[in-house]
MARFITI-776426 format. One record per residue (C-alpha): residue number from 1; x, y, z; chain; residue in one letter. Coordinates in steps of 0.05 Angstrom, whole numbers. Layout:
pos|c1|c2|c3|unit|code
NUM|X|Y|Z|A|a
...
***
This chain:
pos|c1|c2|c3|unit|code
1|0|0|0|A|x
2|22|65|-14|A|x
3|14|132|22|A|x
4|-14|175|-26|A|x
5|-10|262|-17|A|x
6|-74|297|8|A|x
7|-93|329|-57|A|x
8|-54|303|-120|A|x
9|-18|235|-146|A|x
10|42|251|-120|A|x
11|67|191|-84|A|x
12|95|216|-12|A|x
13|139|146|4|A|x
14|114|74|5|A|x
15|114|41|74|A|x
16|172|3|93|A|x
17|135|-69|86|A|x
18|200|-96|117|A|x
19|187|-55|180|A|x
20|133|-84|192|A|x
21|146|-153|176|A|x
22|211|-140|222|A|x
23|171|-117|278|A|x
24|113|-173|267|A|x
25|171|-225|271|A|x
26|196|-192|338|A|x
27|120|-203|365|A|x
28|119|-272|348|A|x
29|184|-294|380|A|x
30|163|-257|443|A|x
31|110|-307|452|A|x
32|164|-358|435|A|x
33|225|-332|475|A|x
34|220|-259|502|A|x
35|257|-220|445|A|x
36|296|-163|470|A|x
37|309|-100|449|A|x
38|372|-66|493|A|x
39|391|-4|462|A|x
40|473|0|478|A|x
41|469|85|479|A|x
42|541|124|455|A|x
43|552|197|468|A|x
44|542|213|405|A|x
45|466|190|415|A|x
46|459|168|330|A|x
47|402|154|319|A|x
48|379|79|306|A|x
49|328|50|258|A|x
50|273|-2|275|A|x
51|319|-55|247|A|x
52|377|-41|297|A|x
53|322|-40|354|A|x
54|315|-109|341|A|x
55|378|-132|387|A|x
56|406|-195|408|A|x
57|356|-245|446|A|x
58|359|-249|517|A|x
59|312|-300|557|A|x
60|294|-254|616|A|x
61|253|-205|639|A|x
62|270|-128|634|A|x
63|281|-118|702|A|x
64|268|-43|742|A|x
65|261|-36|808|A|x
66|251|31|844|A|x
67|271|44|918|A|x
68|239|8|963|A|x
69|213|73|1013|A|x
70|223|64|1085|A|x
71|161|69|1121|A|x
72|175|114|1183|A|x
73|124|169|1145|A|x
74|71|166|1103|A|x
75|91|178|1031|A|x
76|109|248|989|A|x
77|126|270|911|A|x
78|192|248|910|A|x
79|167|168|915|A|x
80|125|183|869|A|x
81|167|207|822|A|x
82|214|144|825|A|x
83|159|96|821|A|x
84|128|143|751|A|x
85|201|147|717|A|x
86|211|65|739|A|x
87|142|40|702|A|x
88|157|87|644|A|x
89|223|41|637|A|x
90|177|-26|644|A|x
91|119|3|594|A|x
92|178|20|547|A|x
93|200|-44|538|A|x
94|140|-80|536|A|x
95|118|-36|483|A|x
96|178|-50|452|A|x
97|161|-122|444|A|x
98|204|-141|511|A|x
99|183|-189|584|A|x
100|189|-132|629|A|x
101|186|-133|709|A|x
102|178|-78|753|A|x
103|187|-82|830|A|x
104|172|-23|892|A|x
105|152|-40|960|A|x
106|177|-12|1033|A|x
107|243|-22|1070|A|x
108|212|-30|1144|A|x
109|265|-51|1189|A|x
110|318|-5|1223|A|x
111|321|44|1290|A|x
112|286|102|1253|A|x
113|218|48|1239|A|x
114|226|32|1322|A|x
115|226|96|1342|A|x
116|169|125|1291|A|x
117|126|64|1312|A|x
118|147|81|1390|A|x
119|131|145|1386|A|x
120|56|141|1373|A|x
121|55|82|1421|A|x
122|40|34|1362|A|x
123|74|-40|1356|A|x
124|117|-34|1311|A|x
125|94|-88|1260|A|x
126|28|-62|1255|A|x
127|67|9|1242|A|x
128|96|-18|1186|A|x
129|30|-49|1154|A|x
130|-9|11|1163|A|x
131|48|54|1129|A|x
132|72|-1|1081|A|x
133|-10|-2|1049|A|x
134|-1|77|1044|A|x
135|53|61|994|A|x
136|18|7|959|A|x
137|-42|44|952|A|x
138|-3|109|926|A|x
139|25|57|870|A|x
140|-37|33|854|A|x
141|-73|100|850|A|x
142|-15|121|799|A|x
143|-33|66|753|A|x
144|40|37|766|A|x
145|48|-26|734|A|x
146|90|-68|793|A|x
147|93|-135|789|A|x
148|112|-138|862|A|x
149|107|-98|920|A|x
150|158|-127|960|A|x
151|167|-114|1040|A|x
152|229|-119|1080|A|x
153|180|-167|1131|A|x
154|176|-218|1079|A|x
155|196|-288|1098|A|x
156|230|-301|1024|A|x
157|262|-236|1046|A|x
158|297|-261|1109|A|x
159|315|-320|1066|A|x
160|354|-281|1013|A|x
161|389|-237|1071|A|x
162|418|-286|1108|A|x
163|437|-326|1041|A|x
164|467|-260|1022|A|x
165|503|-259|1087|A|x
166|527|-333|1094|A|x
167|563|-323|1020|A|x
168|599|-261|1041|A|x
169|618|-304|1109|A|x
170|638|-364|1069|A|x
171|678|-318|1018|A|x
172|712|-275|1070|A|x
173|686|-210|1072|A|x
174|651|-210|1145|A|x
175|684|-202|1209|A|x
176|663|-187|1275|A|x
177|707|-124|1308|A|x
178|693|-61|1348|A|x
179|675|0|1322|A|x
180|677|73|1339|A|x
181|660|129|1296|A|x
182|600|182|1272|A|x
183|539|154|1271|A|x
184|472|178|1241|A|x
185|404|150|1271|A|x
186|372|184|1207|A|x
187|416|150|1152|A|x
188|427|98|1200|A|x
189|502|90|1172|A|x
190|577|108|1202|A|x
191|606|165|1157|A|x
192|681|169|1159|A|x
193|715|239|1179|A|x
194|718|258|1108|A|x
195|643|256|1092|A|x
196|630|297|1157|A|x
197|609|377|1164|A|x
198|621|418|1230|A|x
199|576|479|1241|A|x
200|582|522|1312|A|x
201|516|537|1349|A|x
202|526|606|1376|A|x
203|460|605|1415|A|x
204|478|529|1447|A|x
205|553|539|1448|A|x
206|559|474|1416|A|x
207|587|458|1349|A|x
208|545|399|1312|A|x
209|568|349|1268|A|x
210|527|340|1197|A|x
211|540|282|1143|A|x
212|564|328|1078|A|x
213|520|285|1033|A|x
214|458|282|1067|A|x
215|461|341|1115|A|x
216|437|298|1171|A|x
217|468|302|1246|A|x
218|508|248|1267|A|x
219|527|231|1340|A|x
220|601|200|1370|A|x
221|581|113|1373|A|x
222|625|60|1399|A|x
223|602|-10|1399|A|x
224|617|-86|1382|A|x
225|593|-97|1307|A|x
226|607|-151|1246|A|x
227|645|-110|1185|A|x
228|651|-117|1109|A|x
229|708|-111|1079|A|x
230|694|-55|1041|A|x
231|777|-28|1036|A|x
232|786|-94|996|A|x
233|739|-71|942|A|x
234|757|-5|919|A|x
235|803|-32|864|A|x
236|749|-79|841|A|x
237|705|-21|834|A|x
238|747|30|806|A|x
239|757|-23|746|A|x
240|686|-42|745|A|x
241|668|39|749|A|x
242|722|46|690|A|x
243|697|-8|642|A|x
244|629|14|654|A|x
245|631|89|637|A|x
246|613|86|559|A|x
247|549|46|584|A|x
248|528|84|632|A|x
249|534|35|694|A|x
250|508|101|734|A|x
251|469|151|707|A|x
252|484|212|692|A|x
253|556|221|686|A|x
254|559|273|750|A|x
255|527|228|791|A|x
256|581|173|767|A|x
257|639|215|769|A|x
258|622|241|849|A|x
259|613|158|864|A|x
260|687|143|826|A|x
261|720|199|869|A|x
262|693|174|928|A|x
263|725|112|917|A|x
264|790|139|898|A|x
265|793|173|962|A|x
266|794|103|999|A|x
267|742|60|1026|A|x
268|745|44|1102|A|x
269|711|-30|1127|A|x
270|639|-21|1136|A|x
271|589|-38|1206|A|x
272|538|-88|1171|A|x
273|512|-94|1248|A|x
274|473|-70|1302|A|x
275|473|-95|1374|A|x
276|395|-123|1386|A|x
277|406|-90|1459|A|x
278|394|-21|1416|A|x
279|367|-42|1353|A|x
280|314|-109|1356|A|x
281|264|-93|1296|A|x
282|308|-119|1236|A|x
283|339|-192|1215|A|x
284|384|-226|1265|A|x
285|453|-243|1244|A|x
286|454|-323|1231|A|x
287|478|-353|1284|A|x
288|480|-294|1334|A|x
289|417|-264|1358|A|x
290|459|-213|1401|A|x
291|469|-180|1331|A|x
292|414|-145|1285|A|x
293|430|-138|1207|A|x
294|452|-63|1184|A|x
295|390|-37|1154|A|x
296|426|-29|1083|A|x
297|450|-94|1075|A|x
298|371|-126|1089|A|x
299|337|-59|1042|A|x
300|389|-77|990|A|x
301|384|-145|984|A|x
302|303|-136|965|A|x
303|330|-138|885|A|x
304|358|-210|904|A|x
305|295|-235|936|A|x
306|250|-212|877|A|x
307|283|-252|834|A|x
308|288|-313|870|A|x
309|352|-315|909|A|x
310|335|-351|976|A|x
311|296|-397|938|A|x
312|328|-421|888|A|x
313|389|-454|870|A|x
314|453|-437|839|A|x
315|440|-463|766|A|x
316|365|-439|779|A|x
317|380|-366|803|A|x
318|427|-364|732|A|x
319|364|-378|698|A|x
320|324|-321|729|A|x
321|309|-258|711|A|x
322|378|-229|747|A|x
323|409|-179|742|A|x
324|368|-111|748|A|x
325|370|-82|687|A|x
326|351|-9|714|A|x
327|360|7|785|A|x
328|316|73|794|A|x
329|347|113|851|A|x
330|346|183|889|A|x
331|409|221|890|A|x
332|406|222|971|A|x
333|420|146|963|A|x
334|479|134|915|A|x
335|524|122|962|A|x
336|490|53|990|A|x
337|456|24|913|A|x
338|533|52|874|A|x
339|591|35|923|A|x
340|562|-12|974|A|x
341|511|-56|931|A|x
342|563|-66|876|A|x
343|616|-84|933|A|x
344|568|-140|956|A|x
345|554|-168|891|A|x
346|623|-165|880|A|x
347|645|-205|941|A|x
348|594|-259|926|A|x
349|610|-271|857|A|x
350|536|-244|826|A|x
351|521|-215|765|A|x
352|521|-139|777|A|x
353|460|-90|756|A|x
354|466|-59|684|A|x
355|452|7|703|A|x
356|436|50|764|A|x
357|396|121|735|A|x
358|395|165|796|A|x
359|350|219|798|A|x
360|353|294|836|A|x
361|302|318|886|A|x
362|233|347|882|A|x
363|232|417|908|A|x
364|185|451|946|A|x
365|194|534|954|A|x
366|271|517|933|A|x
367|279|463|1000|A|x
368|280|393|985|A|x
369|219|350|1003|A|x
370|226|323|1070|A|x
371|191|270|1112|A|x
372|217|301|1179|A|x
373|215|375|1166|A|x
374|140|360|1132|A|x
375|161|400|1067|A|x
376|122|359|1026|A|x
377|72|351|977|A|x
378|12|301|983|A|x
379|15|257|907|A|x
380|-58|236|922|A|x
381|-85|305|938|A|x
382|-50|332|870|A|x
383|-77|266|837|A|x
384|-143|276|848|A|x
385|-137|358|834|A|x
386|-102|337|763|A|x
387|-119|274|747|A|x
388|-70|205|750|A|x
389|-40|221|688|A|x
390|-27|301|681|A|x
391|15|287|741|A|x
392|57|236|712|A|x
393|64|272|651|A|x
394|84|333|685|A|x
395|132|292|725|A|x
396|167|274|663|A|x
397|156|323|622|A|x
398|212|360|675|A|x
399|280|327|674|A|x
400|310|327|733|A|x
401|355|270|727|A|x
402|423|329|730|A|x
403|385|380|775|A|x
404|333|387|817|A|x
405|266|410|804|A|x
406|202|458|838|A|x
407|142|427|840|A|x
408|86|465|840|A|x
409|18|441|834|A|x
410|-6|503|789|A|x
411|42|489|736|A|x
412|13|422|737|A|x
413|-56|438|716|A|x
414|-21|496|664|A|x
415|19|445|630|A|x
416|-51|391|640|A|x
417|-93|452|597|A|x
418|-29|480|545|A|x
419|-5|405|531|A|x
420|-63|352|546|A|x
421|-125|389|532|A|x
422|-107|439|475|A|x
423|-69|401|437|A|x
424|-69|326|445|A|x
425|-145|318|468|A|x
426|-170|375|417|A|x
427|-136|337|362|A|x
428|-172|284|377|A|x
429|-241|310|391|A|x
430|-232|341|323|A|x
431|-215|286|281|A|x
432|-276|247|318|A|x
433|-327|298|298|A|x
434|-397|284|284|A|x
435|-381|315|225|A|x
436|-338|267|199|A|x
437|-332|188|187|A|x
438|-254|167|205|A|x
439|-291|97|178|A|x
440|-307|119|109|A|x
441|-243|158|103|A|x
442|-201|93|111|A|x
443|-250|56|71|A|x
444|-240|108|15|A|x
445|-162|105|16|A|x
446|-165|24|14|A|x
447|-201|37|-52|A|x
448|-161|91|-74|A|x
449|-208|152|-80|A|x
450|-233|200|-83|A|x
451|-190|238|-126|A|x
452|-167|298|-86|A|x
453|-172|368|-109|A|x
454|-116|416|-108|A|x
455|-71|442|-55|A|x
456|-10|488|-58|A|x
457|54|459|-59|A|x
458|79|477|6|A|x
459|20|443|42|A|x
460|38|386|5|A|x
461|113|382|31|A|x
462|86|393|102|A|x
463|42|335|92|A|x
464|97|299|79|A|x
465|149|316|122|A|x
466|97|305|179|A|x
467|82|236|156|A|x
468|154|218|144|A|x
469|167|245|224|A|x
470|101|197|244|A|x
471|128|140|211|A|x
472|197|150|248|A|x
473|169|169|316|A|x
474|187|105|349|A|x
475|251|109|327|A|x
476|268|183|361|A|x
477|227|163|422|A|x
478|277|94|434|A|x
479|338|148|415|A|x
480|321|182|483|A|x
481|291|127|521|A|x
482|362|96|516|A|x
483|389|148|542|A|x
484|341|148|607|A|x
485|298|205|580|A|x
486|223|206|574|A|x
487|230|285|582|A|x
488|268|283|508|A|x
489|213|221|503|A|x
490|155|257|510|A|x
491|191|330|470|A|x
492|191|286|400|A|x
493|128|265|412|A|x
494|97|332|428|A|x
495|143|364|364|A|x
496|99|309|319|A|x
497|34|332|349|A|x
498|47|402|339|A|x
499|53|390|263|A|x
500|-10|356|270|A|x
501|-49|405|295|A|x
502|-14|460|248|A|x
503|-35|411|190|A|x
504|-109|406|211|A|x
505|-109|487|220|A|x
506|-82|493|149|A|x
507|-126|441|112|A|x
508|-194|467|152|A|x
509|-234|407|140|A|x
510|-293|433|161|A|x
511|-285|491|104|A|x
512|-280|427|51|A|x
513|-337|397|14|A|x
514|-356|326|32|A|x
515|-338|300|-38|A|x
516|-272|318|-27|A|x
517|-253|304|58|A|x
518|-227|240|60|A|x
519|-163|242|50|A|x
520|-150|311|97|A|x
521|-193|253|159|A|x
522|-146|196|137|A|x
523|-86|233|148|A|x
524|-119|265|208|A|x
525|-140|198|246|A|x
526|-80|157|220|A|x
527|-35|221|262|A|x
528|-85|219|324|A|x
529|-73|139|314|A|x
530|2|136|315|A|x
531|15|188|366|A|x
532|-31|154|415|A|x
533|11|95|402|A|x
534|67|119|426|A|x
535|42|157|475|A|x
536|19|90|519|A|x
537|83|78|569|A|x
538|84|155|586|A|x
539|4|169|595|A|x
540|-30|95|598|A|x
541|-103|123|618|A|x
542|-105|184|558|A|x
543|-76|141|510|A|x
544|-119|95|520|A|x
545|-172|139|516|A|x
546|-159|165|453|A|x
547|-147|97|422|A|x
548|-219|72|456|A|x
549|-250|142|422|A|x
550|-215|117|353|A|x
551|-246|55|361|A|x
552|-176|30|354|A|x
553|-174|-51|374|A|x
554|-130|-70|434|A|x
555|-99|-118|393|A|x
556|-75|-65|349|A|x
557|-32|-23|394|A|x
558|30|-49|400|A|x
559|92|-21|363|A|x
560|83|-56|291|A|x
561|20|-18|285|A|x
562|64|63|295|A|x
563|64|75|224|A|x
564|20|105|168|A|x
565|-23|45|142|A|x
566|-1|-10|195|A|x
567|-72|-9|219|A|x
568|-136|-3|165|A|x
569|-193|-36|210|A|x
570|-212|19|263|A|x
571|-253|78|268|A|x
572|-320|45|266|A|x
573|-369|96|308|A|x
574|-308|131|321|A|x
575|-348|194|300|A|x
576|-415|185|343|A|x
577|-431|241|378|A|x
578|-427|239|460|A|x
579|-363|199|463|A|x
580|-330|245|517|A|x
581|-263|279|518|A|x
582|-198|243|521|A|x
583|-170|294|578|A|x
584|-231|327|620|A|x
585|-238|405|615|A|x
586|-216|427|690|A|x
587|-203|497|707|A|x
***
């Protein structure tokens, strides 16, 4: 079939029949053996056609995982941020033709849970299930697309810890020593004397100690603990660090070049314990119940658990859908997922995550968001102002993966009316008119009339530039999606609908006798069609809305069907009148 120009013979290009054959094939071998795509990104960011999309075959799951969010306070933006930018990654590659697995959940042991959970007078497991649903509910509110919600309580959990912990034993790492240093109850983590702040109190007379990356205070501890070798791993990092920069092992570069100095400053042996005298609400040590598991070392082994580590065995777990593909992450915790996670994995001789994307901080009124200062904004009361899906598309629409960001909940419902409503919800109401048939249109273009009248030249090269950037919209979205950015994502996209609208402006369809519309609807729906396509990972609920109005089949909206003429079956009743907007009016 060939694409032909809205008002003369000129052909504008044929489709690329071996596209879609190539992306067909990909769809059946999914079903077969979960076909990958994994986009291996260069600075140069060239872009890459649907052909080198196809990559080589891998038999696992895409796996992301956000954070799992401690539970000593009900949650803010920030989580939601990670968990929104974490199932954008999962939707991605499943629409991409890939097995994709996303995991969240809560991290509810450690001294800050006790003491939240004291505080109220609450026990302290019934804390943690109160808080932990807040969470679950927030994720489920937010349409996120988890395929686990994992706790820290978990019995497979304590299973994969103490595995964890036995292997580092068995290999070495562990031993049991005293230790004296600065220790925050907040981060709940030793910092050496390097990592530390002083700052004088003229009104107290008393000069406070702060942890330079966190800005927490920490207090003098001394106390019997077990250690990790950590000294014994910073050349093993500093060559994993180096033969992982061109791949982006962390991500972005500033975020991996702070975690590489860090390292080449020296590493000193790290407390993986507590005593259970001061710190009972966490996993025991195996083997010694005087000793409670460092709160990082349980959190961090949640990745492990997910895919099957305490269960399975060694030939099994190879088999599984290890290692994390994407490890989402907030800039406050680098130190912990990019030094110390790596370390362990190293020590026990497991396959190491692909990449670690860290993201900045959600501002509010220029301060970061803060559980404990209660700076923060409530997701659900913004949700519910702005709808599920304006939020997550202003959340992403704003990169803040190399700075932070201001969130305010105006700018949310001007971007909802400038970007969702005017332009992406308007095209589509307008292409769905009453006073057209999107049915007839594509019914008339299968049969290859009518014949259209005349139109100016330069319409005719916008036509076809706009169809040529439609037919190559997948590819520019992957370009930036390899790179970790639905921000430059979500810019292509909005660049394409843009022309559309400028296109239906210029040909004025209502202005053009009935003889004669076809071919202006065709191009019309087929742009609404494709864009909405696309649009799925970023806003699920609106695309899918616009699709349902285009009476679009869900069998026909997966990435074979992005392109002019993939799809010639839809549209029936598409222009009935009463079929509702795709984004609500709200003032």
């Amino acid at each position: 079939m060939l694409v032909w120009s809205h008002c003369s013979r000129r052909i504008i290009r044929p489709v690329r029949t071996s596209e879609v054959a190539a992306a067909l094939l990909l769809r059946r071998k999914r079903l077969q053996a979960c076909e990958s795509r994994r986009y291996k990104s260069h600075a140069t960011n060239d872009a890459k056609t649907e052909q080198n999309v196809i990559a080589e075959k891998e038999d696992k799951p895409f796996y992301v995982t956000t954070p799992i969010f401690y539970v000593n306070a009900a949650p803010h933006m920030g989580h939601l941020y990670s968990m929104v930018l974490a199932d954008t990654f999962r939707r991605w590659q499943q629409f991409m033709g890939r097995d994709a697995f996303l995991l969240t959940g809560t991290d509810e042991h450690g001294m800050k849970v006790q003491q939240a959970a004291n505080k109220i007078e609450k026990p302290v497991k019934q804390f943690c299930d109160e808080t932990s649903q807040l969470f679950k509910n927030l994720a489920a509110e937010a349409h996120i697309s988890n395929d686990r919600f994992i706790r820290t309580t978990d019995e497979d959990h304590r299973e994969a810890v103490h595995k964890l912990w036995n292997t580092l034993v068995e290999k070495g790492y562990i031993y049991k020593g005293k230790h004296e240093g600065w220790y925050s109850v907040s981060d709940e983590t030793f910092y050496p004397e390097s990592q530390l702040n002083r700052d004088f109190d003229q009104s107290s007379g008393v000069t406070k100690v702060y942890s330079n990356e966190t800005g927490k205070e920490v207090e003098w501890a001394s106390e019997e603990n077990y250690f990790f070798a950590l000294s014994r791993m910073r050349e093993p990092l500093l060559e994993l660090f180096n033969s992982r920069l061109e791949d982006k092992f962390v991500y972005p570069y500033s975020q991996f070049k702070t975690i590489i100095d860090s390292v080449e400053n020296g590493l000193s042996d790290l407390s993986i314990s507590r005593p259970s005298s001061r710190f009972t609400w966490g996993i025991p040590v195996p083997g010694d119940e005087s000793q409670t598991i460092y709160v990082w070392v349980d959190a961090l082994t949640n990745y492990l658990t997910s895919a099957g580590y305490g269960k399975l065995t060694g030939s099994e777990f190879e088999k599984s859908m290890w290692p994390v593909d994407i490890h989402v992450v907030g800039k406050d915790i680098t130190r912990f997922h990019c030094i110390y996670w790596p370390a362990f994995l190293l020590a026990a001789e497991l396959p190491l995550p692909k990449h670690i994307v860290v993201h900045s901080h959600w501002l509010m009124n220029g301060a970061k968001m803060s559980k404990s200062s209660g700076n923060i904004v409530d997701p659900h009361a913004v949700m519910v102002i702005a709808g599920v899906d304006s939020v997550r598309y202003y959340l992403l629409r704003h990169n803040i993966l190399e700075g932070d960001g201001d969130f305010d909940t105006e700018r949310v419902l001007e971007r909802r009316q400038a970007d969702l409503v005017f332009k992406y919800s308007n095209l589509v109401s307008r292409t769905c008119s009453k006073s057209f048939s999107i049915e007839l249109a594509l019914s008339h273009h299968l049969k290859g009339y009518p014949i259209p009248g005349t139109r100016p030249d330069k319409f005719l090269a916008f036509q076809s530039e706009m169809i040529t950037e439609a037919n190559s919209l997948v590819d520019n979205v992957a370009r930036h999606m390899n790179n970790f950015n639905p921000t430059g994502s979500l810019s292509e996209i909005w660049d394409v609908l843009k022309k559309a609208n400028q296109y239906v402006d210029y040909a004025t369809p209502w202005n053009t006798e009935s003889s004669n519309i076809s071919p202006t609807i065709f191009v019309m729906a087929e742009m609404c069609r494709i864009i909405s396509i696309v649009l799925q990972p970023f806003v699920p609920t609106y695309a899918s809305k616009a699709l349902d109005k285009l009476s679009v089949s869900p069998e026909r909206r997966s990435i074979e069907y992005a392109k002019f003429e993939a799809d010639m079956t839809y549209g029936k009743g598409a222009n009935l009148p009463n079929r509702g907007h795709v984004v609500d009016y709200r003032l």
